[in-house]
N, C-alpha and C positions, 0 to 999 in steps of 0.2 A: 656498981662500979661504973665508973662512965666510960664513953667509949669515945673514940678521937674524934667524930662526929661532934658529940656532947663539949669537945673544947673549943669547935669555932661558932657553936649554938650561940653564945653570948658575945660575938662579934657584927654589927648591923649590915654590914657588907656583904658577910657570908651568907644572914640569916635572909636579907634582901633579897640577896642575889639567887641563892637555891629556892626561896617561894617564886621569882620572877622567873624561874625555867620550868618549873611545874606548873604555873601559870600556861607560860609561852606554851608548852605543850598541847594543853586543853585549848587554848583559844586556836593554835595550829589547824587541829583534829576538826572542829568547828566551822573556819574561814575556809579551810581546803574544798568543802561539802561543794562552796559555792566559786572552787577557782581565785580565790581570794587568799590575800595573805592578809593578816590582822593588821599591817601598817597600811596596807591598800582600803580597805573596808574602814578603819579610823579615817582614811584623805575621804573616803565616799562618803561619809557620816556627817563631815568638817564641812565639806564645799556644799554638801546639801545647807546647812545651817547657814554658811556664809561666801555665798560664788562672790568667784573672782578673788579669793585668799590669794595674797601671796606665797611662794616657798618659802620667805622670810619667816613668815607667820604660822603656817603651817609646822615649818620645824622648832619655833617655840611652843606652838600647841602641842606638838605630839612628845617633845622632849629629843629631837632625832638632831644630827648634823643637816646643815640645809643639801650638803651631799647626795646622802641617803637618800631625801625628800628627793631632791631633781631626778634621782635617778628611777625613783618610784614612780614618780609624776611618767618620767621617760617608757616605761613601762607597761605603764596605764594608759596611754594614749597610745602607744602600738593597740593594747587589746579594744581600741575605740571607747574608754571610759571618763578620759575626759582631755581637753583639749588646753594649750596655753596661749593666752593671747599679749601681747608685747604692750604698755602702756607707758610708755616715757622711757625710763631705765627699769621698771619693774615688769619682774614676769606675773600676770596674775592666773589664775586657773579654774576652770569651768566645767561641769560638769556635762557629757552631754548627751543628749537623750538614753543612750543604753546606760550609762553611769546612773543616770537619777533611778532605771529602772533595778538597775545592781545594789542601790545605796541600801532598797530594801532586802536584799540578800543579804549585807553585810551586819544591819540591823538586827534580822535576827541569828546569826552567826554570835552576835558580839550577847544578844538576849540569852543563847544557852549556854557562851559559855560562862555567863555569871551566873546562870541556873546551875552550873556543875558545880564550879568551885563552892557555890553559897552552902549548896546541898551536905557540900563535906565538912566546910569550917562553920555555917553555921552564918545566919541572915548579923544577928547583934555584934557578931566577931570582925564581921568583914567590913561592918558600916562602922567598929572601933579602928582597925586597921586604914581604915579611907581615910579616917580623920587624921590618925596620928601622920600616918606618910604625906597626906599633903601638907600638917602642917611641919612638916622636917620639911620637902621641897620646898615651901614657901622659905622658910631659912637657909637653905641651903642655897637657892639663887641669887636671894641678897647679899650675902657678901661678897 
C-alpha cells in the first residue's frame, strides 16, 4: 500500500528537494568539524581555483542569489578568510593567507562528505545522478 510519502516520490521537486536536505545535513556535520559552513568552504574551494572572482560569478558558480554570496563574503572577511577589493565597479574577492590555509579544511570537509553520501547510495548511483541533474540544470538555466 503506498504511503503519502510514496505520492510526492514521483514529483522532481519533492524528490530533489528531500535528497538536498539529507545532503545539507551530512555536508553540515562535516563543514561544522572545521567552523565552516558548506557555502563558505565551496567560496574557499572557488577563490582558491580562481582569485579575485567576483560575487557576480561566484553566485552563478554556486547557484546562490549574489545576496546570499555578499553576505557570506561579509562574514568571511570578519573571520579573516578572505578579503574584497574594489576594481572599477566590480567587487572582486581574495583569499588571504588564513583562507588559503582553511580552503584545505574545507577540502577535506567537502571529501568526507561525498565519502558519506557515496558510502550509502553507492559510487555508480551518485556519478548517474551528477549526470542527470546537471544535465536538467544545464536546461533548466536556458530558458
Amino acid at each position: 500500500m503506498p504511503t503519502l510519502k510514496d505520492h510526492f516520490n514521483s514529483c522532481l521537486f519533492f524528490s530533489s528537494s528531500a535528497l538536498s536536505r539529507i545532503l545539507n545535513r551530512t555536508a553540515m556535520e562535516q563543514f561544522k568539524v572545521f567552523d565552516l559552513s558548506p557555502t563558505q568552504g565551496f567560496i574557499l574551494m572557488t577563490l582558491r581555483k580562481a582569485p579575485g572572482t567576483s560575487i557576480g560569478v561566484l553566485a552563478e558558480v554556486l547557484v546562490l542569489d549574489q545576496t546570499t554570496v555578499t553576505k557570506t563574503i561579509e562574514k568571511m572577511e570578519f573571520k579573516g578568510l578572505v578579503a574584497r577589493e574594489l576594481f572599477g565597479r566590480n567587487t572582486r574577492v581574495f583569499l588571504t593567507g588564513k583562507g588559503e590555509e582553511r580552503e584545505a579544511d574545507a577540502k577535506s570537509a567537502w571529501k568526507k562528505t561525498r565519502l558519506a553520501y557515496t558510502s550509502i547510495i553507492g559510487t555508480g548511483e551518485v556519478q548517474h545522478l551528477c549526470d542527470v541533474l546537471g544535465t536538467a540544470q544545464t536546461k533548466a538555466t536556458e530558458r
